[in-house]
MDAnalysis code that builds the backbone (N, CA, C; Angstrom):
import MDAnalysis as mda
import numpy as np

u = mda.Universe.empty(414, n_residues=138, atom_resindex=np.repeat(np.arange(138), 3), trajectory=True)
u.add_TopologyAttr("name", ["N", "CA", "C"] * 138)
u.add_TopologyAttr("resid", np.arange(1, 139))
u.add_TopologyAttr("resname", ["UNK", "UNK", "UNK", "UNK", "UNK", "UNK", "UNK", "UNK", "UNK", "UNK", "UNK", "UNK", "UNK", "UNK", "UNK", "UNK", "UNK", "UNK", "UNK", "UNK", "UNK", "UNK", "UNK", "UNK", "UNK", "UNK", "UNK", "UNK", "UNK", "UNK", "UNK", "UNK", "UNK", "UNK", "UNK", "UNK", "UNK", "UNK", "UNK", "UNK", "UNK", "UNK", "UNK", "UNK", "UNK", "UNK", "UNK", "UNK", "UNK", "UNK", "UNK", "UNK", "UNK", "UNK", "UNK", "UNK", "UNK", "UNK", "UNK", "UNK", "UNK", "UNK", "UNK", "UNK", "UNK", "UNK", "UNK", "UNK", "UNK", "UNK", "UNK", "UNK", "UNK", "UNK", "UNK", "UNK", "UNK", "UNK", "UNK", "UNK", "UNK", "UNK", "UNK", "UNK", "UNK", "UNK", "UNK", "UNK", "UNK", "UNK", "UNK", "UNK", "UNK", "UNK", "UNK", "UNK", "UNK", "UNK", "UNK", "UNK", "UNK", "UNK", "UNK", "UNK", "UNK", "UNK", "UNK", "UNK", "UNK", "UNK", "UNK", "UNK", "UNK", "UNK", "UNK", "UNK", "UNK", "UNK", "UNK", "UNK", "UNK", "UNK", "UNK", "UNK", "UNK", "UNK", "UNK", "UNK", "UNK", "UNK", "UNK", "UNK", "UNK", "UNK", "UNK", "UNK", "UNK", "UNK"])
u.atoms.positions = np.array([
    [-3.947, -34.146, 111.347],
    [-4.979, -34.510, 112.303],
    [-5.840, -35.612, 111.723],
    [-6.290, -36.794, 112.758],
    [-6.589, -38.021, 111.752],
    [-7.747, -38.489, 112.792],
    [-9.227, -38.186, 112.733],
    [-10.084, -38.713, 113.835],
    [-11.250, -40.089, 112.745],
    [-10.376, -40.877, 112.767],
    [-10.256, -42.412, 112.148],
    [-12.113, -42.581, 112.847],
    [-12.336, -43.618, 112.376],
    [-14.149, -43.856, 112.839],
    [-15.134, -43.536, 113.204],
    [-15.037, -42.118, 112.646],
    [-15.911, -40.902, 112.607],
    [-16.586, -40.707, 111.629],
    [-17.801, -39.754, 111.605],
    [-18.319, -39.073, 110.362],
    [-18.634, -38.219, 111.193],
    [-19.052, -38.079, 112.019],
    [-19.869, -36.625, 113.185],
    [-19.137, -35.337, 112.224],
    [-20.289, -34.680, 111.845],
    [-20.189, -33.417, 110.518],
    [-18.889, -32.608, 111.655],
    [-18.228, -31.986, 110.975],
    [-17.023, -31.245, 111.907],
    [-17.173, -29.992, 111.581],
    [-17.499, -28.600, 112.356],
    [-17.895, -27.438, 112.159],
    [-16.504, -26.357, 113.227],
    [-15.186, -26.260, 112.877],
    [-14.890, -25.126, 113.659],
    [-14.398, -23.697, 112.366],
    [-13.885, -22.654, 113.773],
    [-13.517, -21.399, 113.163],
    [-13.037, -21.370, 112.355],
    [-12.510, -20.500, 111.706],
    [-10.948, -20.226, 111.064],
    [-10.344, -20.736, 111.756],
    [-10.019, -19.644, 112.659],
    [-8.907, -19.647, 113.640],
    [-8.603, -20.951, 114.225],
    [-9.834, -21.727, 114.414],
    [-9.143, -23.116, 114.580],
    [-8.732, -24.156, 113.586],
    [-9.341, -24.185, 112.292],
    [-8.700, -24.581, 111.289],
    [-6.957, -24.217, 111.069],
    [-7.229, -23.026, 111.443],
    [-5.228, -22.217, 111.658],
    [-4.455, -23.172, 112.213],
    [-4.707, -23.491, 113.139],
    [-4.234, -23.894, 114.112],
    [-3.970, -25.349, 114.223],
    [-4.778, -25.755, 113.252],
    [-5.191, -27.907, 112.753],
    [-4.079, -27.641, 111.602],
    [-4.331, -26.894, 110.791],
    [-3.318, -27.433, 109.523],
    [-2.148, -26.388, 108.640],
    [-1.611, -26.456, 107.894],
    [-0.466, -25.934, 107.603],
    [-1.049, -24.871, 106.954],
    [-0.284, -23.697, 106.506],
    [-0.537, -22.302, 105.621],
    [-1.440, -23.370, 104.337],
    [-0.138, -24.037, 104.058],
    [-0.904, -24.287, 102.612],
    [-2.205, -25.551, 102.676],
    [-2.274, -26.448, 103.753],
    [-3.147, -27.088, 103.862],
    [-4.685, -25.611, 103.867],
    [-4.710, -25.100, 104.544],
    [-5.425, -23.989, 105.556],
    [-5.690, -23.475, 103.535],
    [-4.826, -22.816, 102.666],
    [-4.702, -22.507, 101.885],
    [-6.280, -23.432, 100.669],
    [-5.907, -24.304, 100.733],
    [-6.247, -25.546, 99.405],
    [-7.503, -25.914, 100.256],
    [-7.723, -26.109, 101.484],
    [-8.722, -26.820, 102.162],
    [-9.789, -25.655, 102.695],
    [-9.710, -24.745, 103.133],
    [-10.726, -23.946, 103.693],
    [-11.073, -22.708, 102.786],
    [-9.693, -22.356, 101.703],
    [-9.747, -21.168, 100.597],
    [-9.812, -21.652, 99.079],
    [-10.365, -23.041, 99.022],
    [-10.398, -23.367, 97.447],
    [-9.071, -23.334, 97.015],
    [-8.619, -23.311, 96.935],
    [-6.937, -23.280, 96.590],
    [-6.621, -24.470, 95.628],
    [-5.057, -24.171, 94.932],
    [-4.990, -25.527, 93.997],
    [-3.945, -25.900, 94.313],
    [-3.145, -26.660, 94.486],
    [-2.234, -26.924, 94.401],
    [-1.610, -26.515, 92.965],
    [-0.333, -26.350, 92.315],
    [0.232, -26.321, 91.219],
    [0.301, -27.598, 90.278],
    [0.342, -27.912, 89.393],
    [0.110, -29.484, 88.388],
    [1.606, -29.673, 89.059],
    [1.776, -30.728, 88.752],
    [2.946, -31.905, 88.956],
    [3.589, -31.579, 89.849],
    [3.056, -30.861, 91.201],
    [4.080, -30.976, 92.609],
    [3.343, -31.486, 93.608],
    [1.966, -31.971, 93.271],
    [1.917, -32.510, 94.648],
    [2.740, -34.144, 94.758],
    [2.471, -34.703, 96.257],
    [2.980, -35.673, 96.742],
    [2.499, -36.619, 95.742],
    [0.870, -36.718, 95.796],
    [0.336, -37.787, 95.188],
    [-0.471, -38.159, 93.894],
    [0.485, -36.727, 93.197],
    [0.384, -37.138, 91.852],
    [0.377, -38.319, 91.443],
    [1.481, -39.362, 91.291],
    [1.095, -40.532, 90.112],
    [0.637, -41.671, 91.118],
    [0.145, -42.563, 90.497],
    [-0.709, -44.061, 90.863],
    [0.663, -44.938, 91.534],
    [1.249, -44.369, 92.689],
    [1.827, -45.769, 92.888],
    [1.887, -46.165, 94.444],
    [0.665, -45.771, 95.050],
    [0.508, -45.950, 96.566],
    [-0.369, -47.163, 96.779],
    [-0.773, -47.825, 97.733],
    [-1.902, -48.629, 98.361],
    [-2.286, -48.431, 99.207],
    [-3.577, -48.703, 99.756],
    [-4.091, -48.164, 100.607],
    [-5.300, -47.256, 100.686],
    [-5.472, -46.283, 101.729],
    [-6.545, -45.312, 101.307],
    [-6.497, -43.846, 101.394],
    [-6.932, -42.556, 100.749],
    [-6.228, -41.599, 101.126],
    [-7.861, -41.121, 101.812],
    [-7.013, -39.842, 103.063],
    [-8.320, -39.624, 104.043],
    [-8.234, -37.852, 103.399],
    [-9.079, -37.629, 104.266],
    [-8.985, -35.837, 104.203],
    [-8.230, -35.461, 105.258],
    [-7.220, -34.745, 104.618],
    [-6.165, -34.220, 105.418],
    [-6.865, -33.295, 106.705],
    [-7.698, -32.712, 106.283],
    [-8.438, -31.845, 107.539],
    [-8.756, -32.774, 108.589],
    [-9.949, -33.464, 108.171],
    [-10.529, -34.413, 109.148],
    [-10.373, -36.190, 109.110],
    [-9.868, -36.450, 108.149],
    [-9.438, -37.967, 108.827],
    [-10.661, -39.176, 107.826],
    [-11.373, -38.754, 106.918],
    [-12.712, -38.867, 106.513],
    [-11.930, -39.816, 105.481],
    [-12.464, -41.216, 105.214],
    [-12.038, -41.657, 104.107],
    [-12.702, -41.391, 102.769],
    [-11.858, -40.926, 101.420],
    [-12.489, -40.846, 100.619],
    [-11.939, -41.431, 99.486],
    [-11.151, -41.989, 99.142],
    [-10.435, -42.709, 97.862],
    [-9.701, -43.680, 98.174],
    [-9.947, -44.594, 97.458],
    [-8.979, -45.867, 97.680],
    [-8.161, -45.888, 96.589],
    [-6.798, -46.102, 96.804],
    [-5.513, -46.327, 95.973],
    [-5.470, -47.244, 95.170],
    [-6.349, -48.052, 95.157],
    [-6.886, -48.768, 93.913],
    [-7.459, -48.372, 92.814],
    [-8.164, -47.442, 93.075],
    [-8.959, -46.349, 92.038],
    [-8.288, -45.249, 91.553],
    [-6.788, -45.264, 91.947],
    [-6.123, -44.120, 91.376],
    [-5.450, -44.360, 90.109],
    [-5.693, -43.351, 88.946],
    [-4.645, -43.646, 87.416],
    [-3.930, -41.914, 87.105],
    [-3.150, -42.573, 86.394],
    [-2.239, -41.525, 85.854],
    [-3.006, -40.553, 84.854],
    [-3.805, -39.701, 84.956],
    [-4.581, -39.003, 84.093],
    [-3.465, -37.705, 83.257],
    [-2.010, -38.141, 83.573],
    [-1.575, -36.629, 82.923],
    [-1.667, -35.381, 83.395],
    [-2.901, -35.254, 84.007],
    [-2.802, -33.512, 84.066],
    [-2.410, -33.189, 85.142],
    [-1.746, -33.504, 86.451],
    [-0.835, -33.019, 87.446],
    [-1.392, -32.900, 88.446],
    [-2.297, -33.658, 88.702],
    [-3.071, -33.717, 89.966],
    [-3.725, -35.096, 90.020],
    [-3.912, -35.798, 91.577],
    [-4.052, -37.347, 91.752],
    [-5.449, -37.293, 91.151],
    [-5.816, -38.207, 90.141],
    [-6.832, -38.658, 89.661],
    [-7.532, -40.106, 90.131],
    [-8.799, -40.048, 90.220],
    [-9.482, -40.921, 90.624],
    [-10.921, -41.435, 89.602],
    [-10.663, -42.612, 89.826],
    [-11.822, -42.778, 89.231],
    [-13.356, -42.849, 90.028],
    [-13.451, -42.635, 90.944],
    [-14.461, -42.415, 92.143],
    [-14.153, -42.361, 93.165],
    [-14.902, -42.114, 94.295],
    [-14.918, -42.219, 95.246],
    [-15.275, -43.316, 96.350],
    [-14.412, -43.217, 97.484],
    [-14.150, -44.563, 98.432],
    [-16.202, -44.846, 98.747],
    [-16.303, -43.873, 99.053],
    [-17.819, -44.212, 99.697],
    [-18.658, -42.521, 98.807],
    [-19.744, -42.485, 97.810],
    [-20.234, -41.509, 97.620],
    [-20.860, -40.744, 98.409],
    [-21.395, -41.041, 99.925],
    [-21.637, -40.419, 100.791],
    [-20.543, -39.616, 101.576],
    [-18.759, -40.042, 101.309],
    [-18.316, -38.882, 102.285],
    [-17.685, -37.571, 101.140],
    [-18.118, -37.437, 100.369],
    [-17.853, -36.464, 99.459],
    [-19.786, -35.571, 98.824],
    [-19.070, -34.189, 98.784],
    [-20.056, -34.002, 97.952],
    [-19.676, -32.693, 96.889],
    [-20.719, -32.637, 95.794],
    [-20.768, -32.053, 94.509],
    [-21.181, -30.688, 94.720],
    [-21.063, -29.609, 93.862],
    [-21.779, -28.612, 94.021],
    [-20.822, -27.970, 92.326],
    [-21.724, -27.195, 91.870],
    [-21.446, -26.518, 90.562],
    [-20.459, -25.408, 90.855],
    [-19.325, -25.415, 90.133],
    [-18.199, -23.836, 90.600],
    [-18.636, -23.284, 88.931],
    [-18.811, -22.114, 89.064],
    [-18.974, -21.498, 88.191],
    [-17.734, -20.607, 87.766],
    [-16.676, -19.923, 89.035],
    [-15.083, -20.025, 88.874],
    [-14.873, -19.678, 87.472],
    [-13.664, -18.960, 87.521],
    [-12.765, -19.109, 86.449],
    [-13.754, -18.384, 84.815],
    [-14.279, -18.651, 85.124],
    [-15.303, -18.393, 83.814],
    [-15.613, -19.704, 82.971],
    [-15.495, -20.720, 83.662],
    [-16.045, -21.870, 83.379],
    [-16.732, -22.917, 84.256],
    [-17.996, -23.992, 83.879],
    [-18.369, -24.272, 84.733],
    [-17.664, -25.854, 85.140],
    [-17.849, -26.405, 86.257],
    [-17.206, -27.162, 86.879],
    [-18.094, -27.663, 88.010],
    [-17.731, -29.086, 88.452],
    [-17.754, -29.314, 89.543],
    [-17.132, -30.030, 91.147],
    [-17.220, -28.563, 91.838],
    [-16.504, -28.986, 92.918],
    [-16.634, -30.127, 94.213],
    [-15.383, -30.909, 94.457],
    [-16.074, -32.048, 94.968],
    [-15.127, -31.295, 96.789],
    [-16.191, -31.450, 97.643],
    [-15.940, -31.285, 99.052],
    [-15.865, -32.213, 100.021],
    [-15.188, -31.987, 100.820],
    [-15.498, -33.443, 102.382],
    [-16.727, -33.260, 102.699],
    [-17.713, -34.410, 102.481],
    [-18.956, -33.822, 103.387],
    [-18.541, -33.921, 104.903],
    [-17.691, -34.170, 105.508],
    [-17.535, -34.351, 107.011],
    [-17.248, -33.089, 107.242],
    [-16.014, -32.054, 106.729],
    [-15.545, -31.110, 107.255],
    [-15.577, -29.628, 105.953],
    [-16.250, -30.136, 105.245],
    [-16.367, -29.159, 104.273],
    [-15.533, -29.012, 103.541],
    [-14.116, -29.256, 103.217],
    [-12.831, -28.781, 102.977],
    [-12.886, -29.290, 101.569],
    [-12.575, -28.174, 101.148],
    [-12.034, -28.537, 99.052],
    [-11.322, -29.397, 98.615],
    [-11.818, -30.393, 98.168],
    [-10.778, -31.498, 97.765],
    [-10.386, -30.918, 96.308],
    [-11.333, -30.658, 95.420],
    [-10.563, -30.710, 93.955],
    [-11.772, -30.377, 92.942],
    [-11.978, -30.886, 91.897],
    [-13.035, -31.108, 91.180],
    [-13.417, -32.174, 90.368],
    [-14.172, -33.212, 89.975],
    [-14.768, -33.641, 88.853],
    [-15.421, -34.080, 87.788],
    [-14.666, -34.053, 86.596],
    [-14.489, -33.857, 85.321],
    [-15.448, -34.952, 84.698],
    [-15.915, -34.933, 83.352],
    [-16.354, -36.289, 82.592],
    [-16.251, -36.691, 81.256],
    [-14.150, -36.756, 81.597],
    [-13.207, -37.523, 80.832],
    [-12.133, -38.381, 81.251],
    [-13.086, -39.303, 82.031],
    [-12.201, -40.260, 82.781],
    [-12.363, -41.336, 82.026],
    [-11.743, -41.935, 82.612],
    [-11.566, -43.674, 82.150],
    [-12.600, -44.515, 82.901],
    [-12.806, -46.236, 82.226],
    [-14.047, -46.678, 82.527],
    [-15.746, -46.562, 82.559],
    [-16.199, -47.040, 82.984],
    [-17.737, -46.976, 82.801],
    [-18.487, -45.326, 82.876],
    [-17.595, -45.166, 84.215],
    [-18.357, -43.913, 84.467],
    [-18.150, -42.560, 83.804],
    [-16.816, -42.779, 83.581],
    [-16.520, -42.300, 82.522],
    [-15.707, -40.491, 83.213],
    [-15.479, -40.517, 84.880],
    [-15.558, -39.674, 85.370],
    [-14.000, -39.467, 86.353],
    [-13.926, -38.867, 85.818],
    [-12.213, -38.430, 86.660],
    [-11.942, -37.210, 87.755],
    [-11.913, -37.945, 88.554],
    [-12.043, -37.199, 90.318],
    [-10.629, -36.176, 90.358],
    [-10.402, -35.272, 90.020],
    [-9.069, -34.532, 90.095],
    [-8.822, -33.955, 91.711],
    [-8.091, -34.061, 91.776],
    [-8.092, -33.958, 93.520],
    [-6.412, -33.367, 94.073],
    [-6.301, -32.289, 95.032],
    [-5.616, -31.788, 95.283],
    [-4.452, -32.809, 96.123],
    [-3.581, -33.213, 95.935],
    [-2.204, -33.849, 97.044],
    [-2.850, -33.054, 98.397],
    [-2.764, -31.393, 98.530],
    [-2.604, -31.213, 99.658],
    [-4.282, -31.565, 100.529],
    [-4.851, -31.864, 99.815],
    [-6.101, -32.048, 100.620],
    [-5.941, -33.441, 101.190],
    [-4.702, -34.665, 100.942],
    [-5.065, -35.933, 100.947],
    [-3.939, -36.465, 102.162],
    [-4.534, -37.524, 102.592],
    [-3.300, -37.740, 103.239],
    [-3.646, -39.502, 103.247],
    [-2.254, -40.026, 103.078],
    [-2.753, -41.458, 102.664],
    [-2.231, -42.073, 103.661],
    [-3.068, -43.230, 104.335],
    [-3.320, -44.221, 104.893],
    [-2.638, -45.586, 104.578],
    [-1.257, -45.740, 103.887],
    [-1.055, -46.824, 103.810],
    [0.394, -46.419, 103.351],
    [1.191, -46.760, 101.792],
    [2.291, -46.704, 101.298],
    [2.825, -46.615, 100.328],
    [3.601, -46.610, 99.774],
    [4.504, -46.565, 98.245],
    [4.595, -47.785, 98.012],
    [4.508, -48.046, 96.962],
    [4.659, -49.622, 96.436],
    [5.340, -49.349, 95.317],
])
């Protein structure tokens, strides 16, 4: 589902989330969920373009900003626009973290980290199934 030139905050059920996206989208996006290391789609750096939120269509990473970080999930070095994402502390697991969300539709993208590459120094770990990209394989 892809509602392109939007931000209008997106608020439905479950049951209609059910019904928008797959077990495992529904899984990773509305239940925190992870994908497994090295199976998602968009593990390594070799797309162009932009990837949206698979839920709602929200741009949040540009394929320019993506590197091979190793650990089995698409890494970023920021975000497309810092306003369509947001932060919040996961305390999880028994370690602390932070989780990065769609601010449009709420949905779990991933978490991050601050052992990235470049200035900021900050590496966006981000689920394949939360992403859906806007452009191609190169």
């Amino acid at each position: 589902m892809t509602t392109e030139g939007t931000s209008e905050p997106m608020e439905l059920t479950d049951q209609e989330w059910r019904q928008r996206l797959s077990a495992e989208e529904f899984h990773v996006l509305r239940e925190k969920g992870t994908d497994r290391p090295f199976s998602g789609e968009y593990t390594h750096p070799v797309y162009e373009g932009t990837f949206r939120c698979a839920a709602c269509g929200q741009e949040l990473f540009a394929a320019d900003d993506q590197f091979d970080s190793g650990s089995g999930w698409p890494s970023f070095v920021r975000p497309f626009d810092p306003a369509a994402v947001e932060m919040t502390v996961d305390n999880s697991l028994g370690m602390r973290r932070v989780e990065v969300t769609c601010r449009r539709c709420g949905g779990h993208l991933g978490h991050v980290f601050d052992d990235g590459p470049g200035p900021s120094g900050e590496r966006w770990c981000i689920n394949s199934t939360s992403l859906k990209l806007d452009g191609k394989a190169v």
